[in-house]
C-alpha positions as CSV (number, residue, x, y, z in Angstrom):
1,X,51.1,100.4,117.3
2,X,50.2,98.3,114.1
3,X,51.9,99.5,110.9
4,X,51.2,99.0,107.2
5,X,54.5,99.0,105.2
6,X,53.9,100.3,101.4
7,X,56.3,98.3,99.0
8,X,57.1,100.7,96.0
9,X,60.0,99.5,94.1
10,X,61.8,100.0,90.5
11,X,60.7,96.9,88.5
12,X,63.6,97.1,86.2
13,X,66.1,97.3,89.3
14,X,64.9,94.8,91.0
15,X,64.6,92.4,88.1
16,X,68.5,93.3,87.4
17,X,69.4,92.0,91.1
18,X,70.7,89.1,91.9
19,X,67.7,86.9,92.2
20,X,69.5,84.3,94.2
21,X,70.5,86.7,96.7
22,X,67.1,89.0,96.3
23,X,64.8,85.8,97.3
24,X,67.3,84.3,99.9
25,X,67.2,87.7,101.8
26,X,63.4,88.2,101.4
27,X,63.5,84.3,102.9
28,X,65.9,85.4,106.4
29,X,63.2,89.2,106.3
30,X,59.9,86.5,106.0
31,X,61.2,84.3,109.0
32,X,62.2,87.7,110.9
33,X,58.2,89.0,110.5
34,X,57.0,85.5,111.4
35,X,58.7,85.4,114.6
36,X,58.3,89.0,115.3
37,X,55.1,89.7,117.5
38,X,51.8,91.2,115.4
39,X,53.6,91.0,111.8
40,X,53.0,89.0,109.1
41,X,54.7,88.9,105.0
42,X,51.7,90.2,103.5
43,X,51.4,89.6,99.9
44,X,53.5,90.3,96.8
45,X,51.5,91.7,94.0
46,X,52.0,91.0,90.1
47,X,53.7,93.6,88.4
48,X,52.0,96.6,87.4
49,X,51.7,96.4,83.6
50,X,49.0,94.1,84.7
51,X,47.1,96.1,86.9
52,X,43.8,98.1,86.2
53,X,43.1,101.4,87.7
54,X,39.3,102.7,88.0
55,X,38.9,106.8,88.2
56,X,34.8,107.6,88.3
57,X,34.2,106.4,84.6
58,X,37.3,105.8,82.9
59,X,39.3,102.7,83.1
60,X,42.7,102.4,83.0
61,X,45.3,99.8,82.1
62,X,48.7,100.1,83.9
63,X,51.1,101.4,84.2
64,X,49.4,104.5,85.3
65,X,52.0,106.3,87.2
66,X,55.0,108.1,85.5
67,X,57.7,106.9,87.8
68,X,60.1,104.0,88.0
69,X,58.6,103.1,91.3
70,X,55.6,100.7,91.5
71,X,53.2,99.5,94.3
72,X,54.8,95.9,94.8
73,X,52.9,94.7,97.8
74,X,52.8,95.0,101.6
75,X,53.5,93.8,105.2
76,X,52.7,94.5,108.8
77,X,54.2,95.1,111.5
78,X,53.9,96.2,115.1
79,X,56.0,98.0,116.4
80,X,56.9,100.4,119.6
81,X,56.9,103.9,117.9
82,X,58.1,104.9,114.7
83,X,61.7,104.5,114.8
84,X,61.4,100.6,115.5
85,X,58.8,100.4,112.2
86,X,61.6,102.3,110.3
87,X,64.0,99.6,111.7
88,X,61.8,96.9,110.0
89,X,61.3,99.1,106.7
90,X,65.0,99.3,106.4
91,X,65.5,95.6,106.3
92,X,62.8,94.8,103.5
93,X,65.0,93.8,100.6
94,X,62.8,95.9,98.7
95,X,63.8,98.9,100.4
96,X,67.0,99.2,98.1
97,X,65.3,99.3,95.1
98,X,62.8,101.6,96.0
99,X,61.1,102.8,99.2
100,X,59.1,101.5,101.5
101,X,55.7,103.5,103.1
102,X,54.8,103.4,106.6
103,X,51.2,103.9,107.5
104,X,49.9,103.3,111.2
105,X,46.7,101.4,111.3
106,X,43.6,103.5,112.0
107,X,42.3,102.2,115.3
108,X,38.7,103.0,115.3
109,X,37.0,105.1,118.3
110,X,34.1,104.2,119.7
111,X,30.8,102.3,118.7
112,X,30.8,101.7,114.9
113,X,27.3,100.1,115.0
């Protein structure tokens, strides 16, 4: 089954990591999901003081939650069952600065047409 991992992690925390040590072990997790069948990095979003959120008619600059965790950006996986896409969740860097969201991918049924 295909997985969608959710990055949410504490900006400040991870900005107080070491960031030699941070971006070496996001290198070794990056070469683990490009070996690994069906996964791939994903992409890393900007923070989200930048980000814009749109509700019906109102517009809204971020940050727009009221939590220390943010939507940081996302990878995929496949994976067996569950416990083998928690397996790759706990190894995200990421993970110990925040949590990480695991989504299976909606497979459709049937004729879409």
């Amino acid at each position: 089954m295909r997985y969608m991992m959710l990055i949410h992690h504490d900006d400040a925390a991870m900005a107080a990591a070491d960031q030699k040590q941070l971006w070496g072990d996001y290198a070794a997790f990056n070469e683990a999901l490009g070996k690994a069948n069906g996964a791939s990095s994903g992409e890393r979003l900007e923070p989200a003081k930048g980000g814009t959120i749109v509700r019906n008619n109102d517009v809204l600059d971020g940050p727009y939650a009221d939590t220390k965790e943010q939507f940081a950006g996302y990878f995929f996986v496949e994976a067996a069952d569950l416990d083998e896409a928690v397996a790759w969740a706990r190894r995200c860097p990421s993970s110990r600065f925040g949590s990480i969201e695991i989504r299976p991918v909606h497979v459709p049924k049937g004729d879409w047409k």
